[in-house]
N, C-alpha and C positions, 0 to 999 in steps of 0.2 A: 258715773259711767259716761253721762254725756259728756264733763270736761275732760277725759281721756278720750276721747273721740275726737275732739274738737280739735287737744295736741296735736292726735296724727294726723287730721288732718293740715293743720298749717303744715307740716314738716312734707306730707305727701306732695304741699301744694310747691313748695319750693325744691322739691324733688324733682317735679316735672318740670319747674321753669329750668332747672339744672340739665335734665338729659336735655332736653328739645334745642338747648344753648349749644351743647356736646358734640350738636350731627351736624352733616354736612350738606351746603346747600344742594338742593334736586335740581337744580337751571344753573343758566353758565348770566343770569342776571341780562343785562343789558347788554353782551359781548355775545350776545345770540343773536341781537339783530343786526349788528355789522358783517354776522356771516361769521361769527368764532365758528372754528371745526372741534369736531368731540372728537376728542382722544380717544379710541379705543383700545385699553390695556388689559393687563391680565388682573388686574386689580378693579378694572369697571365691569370686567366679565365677571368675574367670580362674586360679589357683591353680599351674595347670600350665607355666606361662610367668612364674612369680614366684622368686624368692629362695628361698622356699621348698620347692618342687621342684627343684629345685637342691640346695639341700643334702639334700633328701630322696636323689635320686641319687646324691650324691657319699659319703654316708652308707654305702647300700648298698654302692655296689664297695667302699669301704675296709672293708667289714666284710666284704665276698667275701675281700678278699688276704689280710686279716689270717686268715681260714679257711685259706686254702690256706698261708698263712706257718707257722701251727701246726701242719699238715700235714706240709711239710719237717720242721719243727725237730724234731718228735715222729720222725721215719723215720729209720729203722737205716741210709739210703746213706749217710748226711752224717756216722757217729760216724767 
């Protein structure tokens, strides 16, 4: 039981480095401080109903299980 735990865990773990690679950055980086202007489109307006909220959420819970996965693995019922 616990080396099946363990799988999904490595697989959870490279699951998350895979979304969090996926999204797109939150800052405009270093092109904020020269004064870059935000674009505002119908694409940065609407945000919550895109791709990218989407993986925002899907981000989260795999980072919820993978908590609660290290949780089991770490706890003294499963030795």
């Amino acid at each position: 039981m616990k080396t099946a735990l363990t799988v999904i865990f490595g697989i959870m773990c490279v699951a998350i480095i895979i979304l969090v690679l996926c999204q797109e950055a939150k800052d405009n980086g270093l092109g904020s401080l020269a004064g870059g202007t935000s674009s505002e489109t119908y694409w940065s307006k609407n945000k919550g109903r895109s791709k990218e909220a989407y993986l925002v959420m899907v981000t989260a819970v795999a980072v919820a299980l993978f908590l609660i996965l290290s949780l089991l693995i770490s706890s003294k019922f499963l030795n």
